[in-house]
C-alpha positions as CSV (number, residue, x, y, z in Angstrom):
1,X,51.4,27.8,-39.4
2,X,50.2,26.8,-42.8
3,X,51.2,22.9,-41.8
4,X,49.3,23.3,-38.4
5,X,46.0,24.9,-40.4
6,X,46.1,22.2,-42.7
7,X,46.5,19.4,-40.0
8,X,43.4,21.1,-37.3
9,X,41.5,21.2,-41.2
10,X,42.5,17.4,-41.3
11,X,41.3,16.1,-37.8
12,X,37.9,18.3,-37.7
13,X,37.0,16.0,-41.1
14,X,38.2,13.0,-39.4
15,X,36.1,13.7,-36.3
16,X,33.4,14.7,-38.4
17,X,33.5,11.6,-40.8
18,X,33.6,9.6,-37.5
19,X,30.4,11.1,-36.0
20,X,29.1,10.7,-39.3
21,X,28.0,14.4,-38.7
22,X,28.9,17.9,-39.9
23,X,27.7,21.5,-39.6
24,X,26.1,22.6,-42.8
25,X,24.5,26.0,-43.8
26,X,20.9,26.2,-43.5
27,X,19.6,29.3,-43.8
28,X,22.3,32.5,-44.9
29,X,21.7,36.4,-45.9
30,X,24.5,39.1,-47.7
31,X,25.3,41.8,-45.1
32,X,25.4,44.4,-47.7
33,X,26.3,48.0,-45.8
34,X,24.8,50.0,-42.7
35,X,21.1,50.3,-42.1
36,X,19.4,52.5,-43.7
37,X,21.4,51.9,-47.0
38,X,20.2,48.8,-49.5
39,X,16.6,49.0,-50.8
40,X,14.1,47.0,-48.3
41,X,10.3,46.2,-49.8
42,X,7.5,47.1,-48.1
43,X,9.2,48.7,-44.9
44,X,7.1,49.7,-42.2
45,X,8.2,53.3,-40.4
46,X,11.5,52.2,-38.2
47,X,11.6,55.9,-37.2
48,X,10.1,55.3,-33.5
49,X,11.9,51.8,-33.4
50,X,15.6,53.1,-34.9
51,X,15.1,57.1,-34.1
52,X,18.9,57.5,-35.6
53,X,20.7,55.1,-38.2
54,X,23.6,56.6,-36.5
55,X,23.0,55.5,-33.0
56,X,21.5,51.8,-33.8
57,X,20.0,49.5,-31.9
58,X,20.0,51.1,-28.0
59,X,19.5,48.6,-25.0
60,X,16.5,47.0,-27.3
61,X,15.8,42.9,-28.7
62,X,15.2,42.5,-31.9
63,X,13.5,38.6,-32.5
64,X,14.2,37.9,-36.4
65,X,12.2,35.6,-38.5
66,X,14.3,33.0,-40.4
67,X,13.3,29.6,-42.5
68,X,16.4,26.8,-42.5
69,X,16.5,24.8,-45.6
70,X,17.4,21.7,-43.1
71,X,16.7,21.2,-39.6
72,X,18.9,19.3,-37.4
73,X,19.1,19.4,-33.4
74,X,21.9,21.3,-32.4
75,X,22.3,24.5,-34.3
76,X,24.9,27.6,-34.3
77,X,24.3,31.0,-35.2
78,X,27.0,33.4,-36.8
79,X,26.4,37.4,-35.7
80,X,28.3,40.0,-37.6
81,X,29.1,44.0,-37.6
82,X,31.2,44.0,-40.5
83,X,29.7,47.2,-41.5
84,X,30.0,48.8,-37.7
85,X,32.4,51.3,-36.7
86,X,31.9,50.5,-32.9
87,X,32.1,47.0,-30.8
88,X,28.2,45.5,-30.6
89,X,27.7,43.5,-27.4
90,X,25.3,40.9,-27.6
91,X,23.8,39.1,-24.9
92,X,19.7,37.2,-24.2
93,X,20.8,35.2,-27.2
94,X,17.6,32.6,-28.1
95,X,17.0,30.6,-30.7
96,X,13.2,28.9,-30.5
97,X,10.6,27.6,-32.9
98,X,8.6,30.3,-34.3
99,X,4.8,30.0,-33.9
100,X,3.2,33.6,-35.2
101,X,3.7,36.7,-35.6
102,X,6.5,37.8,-32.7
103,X,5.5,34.7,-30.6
104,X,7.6,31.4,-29.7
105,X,6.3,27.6,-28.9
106,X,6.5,27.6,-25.6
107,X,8.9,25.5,-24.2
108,X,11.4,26.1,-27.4
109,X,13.0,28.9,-26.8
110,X,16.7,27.8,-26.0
111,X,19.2,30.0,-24.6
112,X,22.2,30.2,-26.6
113,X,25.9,31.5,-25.5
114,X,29.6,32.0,-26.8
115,X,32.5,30.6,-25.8
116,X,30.3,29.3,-22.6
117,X,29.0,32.8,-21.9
118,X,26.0,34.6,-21.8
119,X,27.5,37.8,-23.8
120,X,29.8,38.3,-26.8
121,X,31.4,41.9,-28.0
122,X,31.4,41.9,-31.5
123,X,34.4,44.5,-33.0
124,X,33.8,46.4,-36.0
125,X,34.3,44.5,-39.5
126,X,34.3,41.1,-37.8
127,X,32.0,38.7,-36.8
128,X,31.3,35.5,-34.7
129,X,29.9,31.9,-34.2
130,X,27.6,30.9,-30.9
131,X,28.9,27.4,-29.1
132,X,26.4,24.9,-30.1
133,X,22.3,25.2,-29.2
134,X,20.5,22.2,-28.7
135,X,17.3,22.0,-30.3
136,X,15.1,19.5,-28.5
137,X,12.4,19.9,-30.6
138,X,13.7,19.1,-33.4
139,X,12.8,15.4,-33.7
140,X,9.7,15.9,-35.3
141,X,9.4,17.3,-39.3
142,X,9.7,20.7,-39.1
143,X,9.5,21.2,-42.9
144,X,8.4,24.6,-43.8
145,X,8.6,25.7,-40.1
146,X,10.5,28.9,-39.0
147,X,13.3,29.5,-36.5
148,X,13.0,32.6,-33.9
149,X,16.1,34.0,-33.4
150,X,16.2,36.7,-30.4
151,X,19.0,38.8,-29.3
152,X,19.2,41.9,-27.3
153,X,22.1,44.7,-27.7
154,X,23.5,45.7,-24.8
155,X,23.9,49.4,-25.2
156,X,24.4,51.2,-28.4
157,X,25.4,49.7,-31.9
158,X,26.3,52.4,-33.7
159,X,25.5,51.8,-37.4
160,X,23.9,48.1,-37.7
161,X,24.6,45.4,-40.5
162,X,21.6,44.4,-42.4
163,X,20.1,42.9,-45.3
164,X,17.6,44.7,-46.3
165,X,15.5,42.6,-48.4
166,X,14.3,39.7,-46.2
167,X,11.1,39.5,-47.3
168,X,10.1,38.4,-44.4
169,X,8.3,39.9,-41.4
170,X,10.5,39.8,-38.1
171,X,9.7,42.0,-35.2
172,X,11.6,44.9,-32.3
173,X,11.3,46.0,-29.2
174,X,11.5,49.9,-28.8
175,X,14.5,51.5,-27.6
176,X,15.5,51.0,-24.5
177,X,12.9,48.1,-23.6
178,X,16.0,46.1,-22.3
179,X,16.8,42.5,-22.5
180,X,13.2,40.4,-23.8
181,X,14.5,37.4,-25.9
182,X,13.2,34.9,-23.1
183,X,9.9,35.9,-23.6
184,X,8.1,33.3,-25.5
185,X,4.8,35.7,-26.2
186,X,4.8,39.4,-28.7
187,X,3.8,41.7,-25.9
188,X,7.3,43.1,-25.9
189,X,7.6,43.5,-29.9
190,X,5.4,45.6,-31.1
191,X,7.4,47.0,-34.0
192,X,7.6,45.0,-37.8
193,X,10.7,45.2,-40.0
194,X,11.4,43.2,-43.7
195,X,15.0,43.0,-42.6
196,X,17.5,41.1,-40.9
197,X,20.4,42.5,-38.6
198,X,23.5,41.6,-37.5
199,X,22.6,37.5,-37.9
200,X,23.8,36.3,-41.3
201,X,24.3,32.6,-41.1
202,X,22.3,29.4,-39.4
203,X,24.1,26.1,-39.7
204,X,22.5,23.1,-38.2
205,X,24.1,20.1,-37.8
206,X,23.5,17.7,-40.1
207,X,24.4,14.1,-41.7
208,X,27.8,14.2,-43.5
209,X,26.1,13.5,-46.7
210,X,24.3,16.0,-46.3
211,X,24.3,18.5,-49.5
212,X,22.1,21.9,-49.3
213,X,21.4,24.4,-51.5
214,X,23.9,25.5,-54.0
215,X,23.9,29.3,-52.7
216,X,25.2,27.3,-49.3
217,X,27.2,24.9,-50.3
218,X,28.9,28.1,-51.9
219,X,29.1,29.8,-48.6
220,X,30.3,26.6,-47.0
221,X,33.4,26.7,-49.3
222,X,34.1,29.9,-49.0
223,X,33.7,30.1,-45.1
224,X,36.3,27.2,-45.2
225,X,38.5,29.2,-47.7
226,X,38.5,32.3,-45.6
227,X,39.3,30.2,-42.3
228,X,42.1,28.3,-43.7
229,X,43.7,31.8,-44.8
230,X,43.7,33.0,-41.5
């Protein structure tokens, strides 16, 4: 097994080298326990948008606000319930170009899937990668420019992963709105929230010499580590 991981290792490099492309980590943030634990800054009230930690997320999209270090045009998405205790289904995945507050550039908002569907159950303490997302709009400089990143939850989560720090302002739907990442306006988001859940990695594709920010090249390595132990 450790001969065949080595040898899949070998040829993903080789295709990669031949490309002359390769994913790399653009944007990243520690999953560090079950909302409401951690210590988030300048919090708006979640009670109306998360009435019970306990319960999560129910049948509501939450559209979180993330800045990529690099931009490239196909990107991938990694979703994870680590710190669940119940399967999290995903589905009205998007990833588009932010354009302010809860809104998306029209015409960005890409639809993004898992093994070629629309939907991906998530099990408790484990976590996943979308196919690749084309990003059209990505041939321009997009320096300093922010990636929307939509997904809707598909019944209850049960306690949700976070990090609760972001700094950064991304927006929710209330309970039970249903399924409104396609929506490129904020009508359907009127809550705030300085935190991020369940996504914790953005890779873009990228030149092969491409080198990042130390804090992801780190998680690079160790992604690979943990991959190659499996």
């Amino acid at each position: 097994m450790r001969l065949l991981l080595v040898f899949l290792c070998c040829l993903t490099a080789s295709v990669s080298a031949q490309s002359g492309q390769k994913w790399a980590t653009s944007w990243a943030a520690s999953a560090h326990g079950p909302y409401p634990s951690g210590n988030a800054s300048a919090q708006p009230a979640l009670r109306f948008a998360f009435p019970d930690a306990a319960t999560g997320a129910r049948d509501q999209t939450l559209r979180l606000i993330v800045q990529p270090a690099i931009w490239g045009r196909q990107t991938r998405l990694r979703l994870s319930n680590v710190f669940g205790t119940k399967p999290v289904t995903f589905d009205g995945v998007f990833a588009g170009l932010h354009w302010s507050s809860a809104a998306v550039v029209p015409g960005t908002n890409q639809p993004v899937k898992f093994s070629r569907k629309s939907s991906v159950t998530v099990p408790p303490g484990e976590s996943v990668w979308s196919d690749a997302v084309s990003l059209p709009f990505a041939n321009q400089d997009l320096t300093g420019r922010k990636l929307a990143v939509s997904l809707h939850i598909d019944g209850e989560s049960g306690p949700m992963t976070w990090h609760a720090k972001a700094l950064q302002t991304s927006y929710l739907t209330p309970p039970g709105a249903g399924s409104k990442g396609q929506a490129e306006d904020e009508a359907a988001f009127p809550f705030s929230t300085t935190s991020w859940y369940f996504l914790d990695a953005v890779d873009m594709m990228a030149p092969a010499d491409t080198r990042g920010h130390r804090r992801f090249r780190r998680l690079d390595h160790r992604r690979h580590c943990l991959h190659a132990q499996r």
